[in-house]
N, C-alpha and C positions, 0 to 999 in steps of 0.2 A: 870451458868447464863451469864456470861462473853462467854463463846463459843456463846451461844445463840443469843447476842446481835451482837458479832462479823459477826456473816453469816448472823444477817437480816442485815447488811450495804451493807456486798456485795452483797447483793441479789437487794436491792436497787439501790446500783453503776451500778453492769451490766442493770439493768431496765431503770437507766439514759441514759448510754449508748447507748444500743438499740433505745432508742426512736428518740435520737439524730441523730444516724445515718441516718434512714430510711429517712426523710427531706433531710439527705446532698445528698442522693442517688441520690434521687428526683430533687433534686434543679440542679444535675450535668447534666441529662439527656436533661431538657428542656434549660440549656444552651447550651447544644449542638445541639438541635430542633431551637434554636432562631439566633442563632450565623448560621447555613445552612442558613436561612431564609433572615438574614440581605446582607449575601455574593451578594445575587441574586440582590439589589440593591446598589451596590457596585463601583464608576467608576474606572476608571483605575489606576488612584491613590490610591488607596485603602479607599477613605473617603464616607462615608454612604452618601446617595444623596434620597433625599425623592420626592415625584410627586411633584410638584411646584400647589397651589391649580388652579382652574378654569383654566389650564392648561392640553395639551398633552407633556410633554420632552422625548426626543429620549438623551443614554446616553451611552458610550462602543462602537461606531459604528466604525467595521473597516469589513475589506474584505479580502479576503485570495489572496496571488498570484496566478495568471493563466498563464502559460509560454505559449498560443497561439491565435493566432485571431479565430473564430468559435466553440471554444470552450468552456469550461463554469466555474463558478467564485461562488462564495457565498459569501453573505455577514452577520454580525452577528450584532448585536445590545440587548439592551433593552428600553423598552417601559414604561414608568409610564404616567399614569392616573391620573390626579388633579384632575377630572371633580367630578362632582354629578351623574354623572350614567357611566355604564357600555358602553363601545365601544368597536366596530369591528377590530380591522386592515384586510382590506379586500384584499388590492394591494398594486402593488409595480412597478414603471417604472424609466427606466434610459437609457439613451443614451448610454451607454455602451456596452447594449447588446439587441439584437432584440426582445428577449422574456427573460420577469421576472415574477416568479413565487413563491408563495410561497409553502415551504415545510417544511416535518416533516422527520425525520430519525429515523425508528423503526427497532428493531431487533426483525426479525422474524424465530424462532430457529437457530437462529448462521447466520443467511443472515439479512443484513442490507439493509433495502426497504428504499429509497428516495420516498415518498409519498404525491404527491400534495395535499396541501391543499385551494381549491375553495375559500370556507367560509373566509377563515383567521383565525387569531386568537382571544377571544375572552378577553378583556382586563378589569377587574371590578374597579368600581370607586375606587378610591383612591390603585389601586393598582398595579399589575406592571405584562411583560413579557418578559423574555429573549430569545431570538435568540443566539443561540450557538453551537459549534463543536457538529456533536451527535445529534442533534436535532431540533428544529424548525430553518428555516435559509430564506432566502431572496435566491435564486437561479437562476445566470445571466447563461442565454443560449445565444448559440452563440453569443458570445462575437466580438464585433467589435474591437478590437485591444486587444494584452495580459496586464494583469492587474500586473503591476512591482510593488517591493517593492519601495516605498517608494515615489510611483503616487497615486494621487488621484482621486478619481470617484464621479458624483452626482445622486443621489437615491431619489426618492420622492416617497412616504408613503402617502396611501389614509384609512378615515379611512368611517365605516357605516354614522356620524354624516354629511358627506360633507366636513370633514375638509382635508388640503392635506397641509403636508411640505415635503420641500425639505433638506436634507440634502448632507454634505459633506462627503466622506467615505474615510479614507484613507485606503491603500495597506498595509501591514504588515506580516512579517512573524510569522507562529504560532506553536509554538510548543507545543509537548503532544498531538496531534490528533489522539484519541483514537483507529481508524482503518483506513486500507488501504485504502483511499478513493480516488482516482485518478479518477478525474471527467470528465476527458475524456475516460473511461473504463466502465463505467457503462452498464448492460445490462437491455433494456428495456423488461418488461413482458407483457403480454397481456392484463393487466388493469390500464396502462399507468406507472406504478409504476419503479424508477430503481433501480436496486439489487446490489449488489455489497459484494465479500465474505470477512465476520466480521473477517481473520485473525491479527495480531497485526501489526502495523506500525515496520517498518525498525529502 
């Protein structure tokens, strides 16, 4: 009797157990889905930054060095959405350089395509998009003077709505940039797109 009773407690214990755990499994996974999620709204200082409502904010904006004049530059940002509907970011213009465009950086089996994108991006209310190394980015061509660390550049952002701000961009050095990406070396393909080979940075 006593054995009997003995193995339905543990039989119960591990049943508590189990039940417990599968929750914490759970609970660990979407903290790590949530916590990706929050980084992408994130400024520089590392403190969560939400859309400000009936609001466009521009947040993270900086630009990579370019060591020459005619040459070409990126710049990176994010974008939040206050508004009540979804908006474009369509363009992008700056004194800096003769032509700005916006782009996507896709890897297309192991070649990394600099890829215009026309349209822009498309931004949902209350919500937000990052421009960064690797990916969507703001793209100064010929550049009228080289972009030094620690100058400044102004960028003005149009969006579908009519609306257009200016911002300020500072120059910064950036490290971790996932591939060899020497923006003066790019080779253009025949559907305008620039290639450049996905080996590892130096």
């Amino acid at each position: 009797m006593f054995k009997r009773f003995l193995f339905f407690t543990m039989l119960v214990g591990l049943l508590l157990v189990g039940c417990t755990a599968l929750p914490a499994e759970s609970m660990s996974e979407n903290t790590m889905a949530d916590d990706a999620a929050m980084s992408d709204n994130m400024d520089m200082s590392g403190e969560m930054v939400e859309p400000t409502p009936g609001e466009i904010t521009i947040v993270n904006v900086r630009a990579r060095p370019a060591p020459m004049a005619g040459g070409t530059g990126a710049v990176y940002m994010t974008v939040l959405n206050g508004l009540e509907e979804d908006v474009q970011f369509v363009s992008a213009e700056s004194p800096a350089a003769n032509v700005v465009e916006l782009h996507e950086t896709v890897n297309d089996n192991g070649v990394m395509r600099m890829v215009p994108q026309p349209d822009g991006y498309p931004i949902p209310a209350g919500g937000s998009v990052e421009l960064m190394p690797g990916g969507k980015h703001v793209m100064l061509i010929d550049l009228v003077a080289p972009l030094a660390t620690g100058s400044e550049i102004e960028l003005t952002l149009n969006f579908d709505n009519g609306e257009s701000m200016t911002v300020t961009v500072p120059v910064v050095e950036m490290d971790g940039m996932p591939m060899n990406m020497d923006m003066g070396d790019e080779a253009m393909d025949g559907e305008g797109e620039m290639e450049m080979d996905a080996t590892p940075a130096p």
